[in-house]
VOFILUM-77308 format. One line per 10 residues: number of its first residue (from 1); for each residue x, y, z of C-alpha. Coordinates in Angstrom, 1 decimal. Layout:
BEGIN
NUM	X,Y,Z | ... .
END
This chain:
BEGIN
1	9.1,22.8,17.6 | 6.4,23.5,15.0 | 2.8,23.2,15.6 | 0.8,21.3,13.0 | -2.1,23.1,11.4 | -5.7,21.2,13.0 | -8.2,19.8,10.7 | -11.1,18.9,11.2 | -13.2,15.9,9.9 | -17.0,15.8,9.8 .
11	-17.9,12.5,8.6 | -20.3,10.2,9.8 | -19.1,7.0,7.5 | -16.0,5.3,9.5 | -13.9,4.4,6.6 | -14.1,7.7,4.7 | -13.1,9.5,8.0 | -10.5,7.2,8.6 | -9.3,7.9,5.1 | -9.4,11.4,5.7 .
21	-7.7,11.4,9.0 | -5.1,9.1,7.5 | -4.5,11.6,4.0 | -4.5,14.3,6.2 | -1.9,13.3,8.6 | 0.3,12.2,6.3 | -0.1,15.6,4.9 | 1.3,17.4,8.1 | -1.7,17.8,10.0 | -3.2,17.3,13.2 .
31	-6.8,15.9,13.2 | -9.6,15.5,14.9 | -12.4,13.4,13.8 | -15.9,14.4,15.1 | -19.1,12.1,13.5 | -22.5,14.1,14.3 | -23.0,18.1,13.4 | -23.9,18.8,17.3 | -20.3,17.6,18.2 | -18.9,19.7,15.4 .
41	-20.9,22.8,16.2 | -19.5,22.2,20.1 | -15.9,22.0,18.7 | -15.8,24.6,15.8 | -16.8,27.3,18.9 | -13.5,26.1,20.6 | -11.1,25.8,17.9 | -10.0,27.7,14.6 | -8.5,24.6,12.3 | -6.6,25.3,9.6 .
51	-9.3,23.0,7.3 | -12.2,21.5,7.4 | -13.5,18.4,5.8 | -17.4,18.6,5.9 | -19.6,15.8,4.4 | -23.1,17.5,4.0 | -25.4,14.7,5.2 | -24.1,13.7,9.0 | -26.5,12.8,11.9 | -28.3,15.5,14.2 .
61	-26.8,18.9,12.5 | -26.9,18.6,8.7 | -23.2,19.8,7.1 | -25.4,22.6,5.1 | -26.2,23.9,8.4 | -22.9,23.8,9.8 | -21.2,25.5,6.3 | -23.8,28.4,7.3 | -22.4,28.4,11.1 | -18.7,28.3,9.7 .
71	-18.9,30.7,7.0 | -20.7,33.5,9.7 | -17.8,33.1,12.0 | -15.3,35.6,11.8 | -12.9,33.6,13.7 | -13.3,30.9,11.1 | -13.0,33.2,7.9 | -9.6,31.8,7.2 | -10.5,28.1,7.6 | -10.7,25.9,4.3 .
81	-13.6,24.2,3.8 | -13.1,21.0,1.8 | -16.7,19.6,1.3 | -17.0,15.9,0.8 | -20.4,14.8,-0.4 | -22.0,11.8,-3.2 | -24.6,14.7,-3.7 | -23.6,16.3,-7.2 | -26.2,18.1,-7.0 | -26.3,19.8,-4.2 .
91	-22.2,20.4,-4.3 | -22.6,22.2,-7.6 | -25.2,25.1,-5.3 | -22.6,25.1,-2.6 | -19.4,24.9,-5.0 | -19.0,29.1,-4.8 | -19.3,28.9,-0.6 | -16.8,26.4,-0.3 | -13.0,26.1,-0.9 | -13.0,22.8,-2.7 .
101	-15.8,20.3,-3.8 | -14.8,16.5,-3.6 | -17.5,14.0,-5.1 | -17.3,10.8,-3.1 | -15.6,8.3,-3.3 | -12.4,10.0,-2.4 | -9.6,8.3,-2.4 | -6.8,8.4,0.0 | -4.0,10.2,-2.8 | -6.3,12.2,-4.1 .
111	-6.9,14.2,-0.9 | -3.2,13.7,0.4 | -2.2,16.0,-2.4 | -5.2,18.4,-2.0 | -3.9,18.4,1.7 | -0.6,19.3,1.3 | -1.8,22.7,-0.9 | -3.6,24.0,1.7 | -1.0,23.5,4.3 .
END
């Protein structure tokens, strides 16, 4: 039996994880959704998932923090990072550290097809 590829959700708004978890899912993965950035920086040191869905603005670890973290990890260095922010802004200066930039809202097709590319 095949093992499905782990992503992982940082998002602190319930629906838009639950969206994510759902699209991603569907997609062929196996999720885990985690809601603060101390949780996420506990998990990322145990696992390698195959993607990452990072909203930038989460309680007690900010996601900019946590990109840093991920992207100095050599065990991470082939995890996607999808980041999932309403901060144009601030998505455009991270756009060339990250895999994929998705401007909130996101709906659930629109990241069910992104999903299934990086599968």
């Amino acid at each position: 039996m095949e093992t499905k590829p782990l992503a992982l959700i940082i998002e602190d708004d319930i629906d838009q994880n639950l969206v994510f978890t759902t699209a991603l899912e569907r997609a062929g993965y196996h999720t885990e959704s985690i809601m603060d950035g101390l949780t996420a920086q506990k998990r990322l040191g145990e696992v390698v998932p195959r993607t990452i869905i990072l909203d930038l603005h989460i309680p007690e670890v900010e996601g900019m923090v946590l990109l840093s973290q991920i992207r100095s990890d050599r065990r991470l260095v082939k995890s996607r990072v999808i980041l999932a922010t309403a901060d144009a802004g601030l998505a455009d200066e991270l756009q060339a550290e990250v895999d994929l930039v998705l401007l909130k809202p996101i709906s659930f097709l629109q990241l069910s097809h992104l999903a299934r590319r990086f599968i």
